[in-house]
N, C-alpha and C positions, 0 to 999 in steps of 0.2 A: 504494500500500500504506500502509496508515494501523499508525503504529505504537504498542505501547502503552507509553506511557512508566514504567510501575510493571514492567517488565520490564528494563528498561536496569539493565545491572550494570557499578559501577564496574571498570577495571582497574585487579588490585593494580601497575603499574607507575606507577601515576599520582604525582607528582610534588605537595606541599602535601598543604594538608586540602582543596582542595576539587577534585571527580572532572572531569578534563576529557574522558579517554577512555573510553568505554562501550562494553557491546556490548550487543546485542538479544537478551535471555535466549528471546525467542519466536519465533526462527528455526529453521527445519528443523537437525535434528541435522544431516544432509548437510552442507551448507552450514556449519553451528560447525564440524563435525570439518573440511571442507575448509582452512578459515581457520585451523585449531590445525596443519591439517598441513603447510602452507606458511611458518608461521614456525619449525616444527621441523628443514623442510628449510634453511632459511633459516641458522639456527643449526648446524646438523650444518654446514654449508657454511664458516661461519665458523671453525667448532674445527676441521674437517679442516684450513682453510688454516694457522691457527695450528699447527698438530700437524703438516704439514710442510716448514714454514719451519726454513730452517740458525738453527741457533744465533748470533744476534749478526745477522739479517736484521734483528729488527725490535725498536725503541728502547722503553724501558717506557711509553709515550707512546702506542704504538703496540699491549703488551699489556693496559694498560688501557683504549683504545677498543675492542678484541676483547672482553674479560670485559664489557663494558658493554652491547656491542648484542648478545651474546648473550643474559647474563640478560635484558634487555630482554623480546628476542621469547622466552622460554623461560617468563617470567613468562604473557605475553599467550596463549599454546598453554596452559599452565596451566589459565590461566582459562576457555579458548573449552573445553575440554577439558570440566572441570567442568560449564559452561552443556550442551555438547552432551549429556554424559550424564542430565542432567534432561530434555532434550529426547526421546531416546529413550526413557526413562520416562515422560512426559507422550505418545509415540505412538504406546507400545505397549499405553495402555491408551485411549486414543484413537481 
């Protein structure tokens, strides 16, 4: 599969000014949405553990690695989210 490179979209989690993670703006919507819905699972997984952890389980060390790899993956669904709905525009008139 040859890809096009003027479709590659940075991730707003990327890290500097320069883009290291991208995604393939010209992938089937199927596919974006699948990858937006797996780091929302992802995420939802994260805050239920935080959200039933006892009070004093876990060290602020510990809820700032939580708040971190969530926005993370919650940025990244975001984005694929976004990409996927152009995607479905682009084939549904396609």
């Amino acid at each position: 599969m040859h890809t096009d490179f003027s479709n590659l979209i940075p991730l707003t989690g990327n890290a500097g000014t320069t883009p290291v993670l991208l995604l393939d703006g010209s992938c089937a919507y199927i596919d974006l949405q699948e990858c937006a819905d797996m780091r929302l699972n992802a995420a939802r997984g994260l805050l239920h553990s935080l959200a039933t952890m006892a009070p004093g389980q876990a060290d602020e060390r510990d809820l700032v690695h939580f708040a971190d790899a969530a926005q993370l993956l919650l940025a990244d669904a975001c984005d694929l989210l976004a990409a996927a709905r152009k995607a479905a525009r682009r084939e549904a008139i396609g």
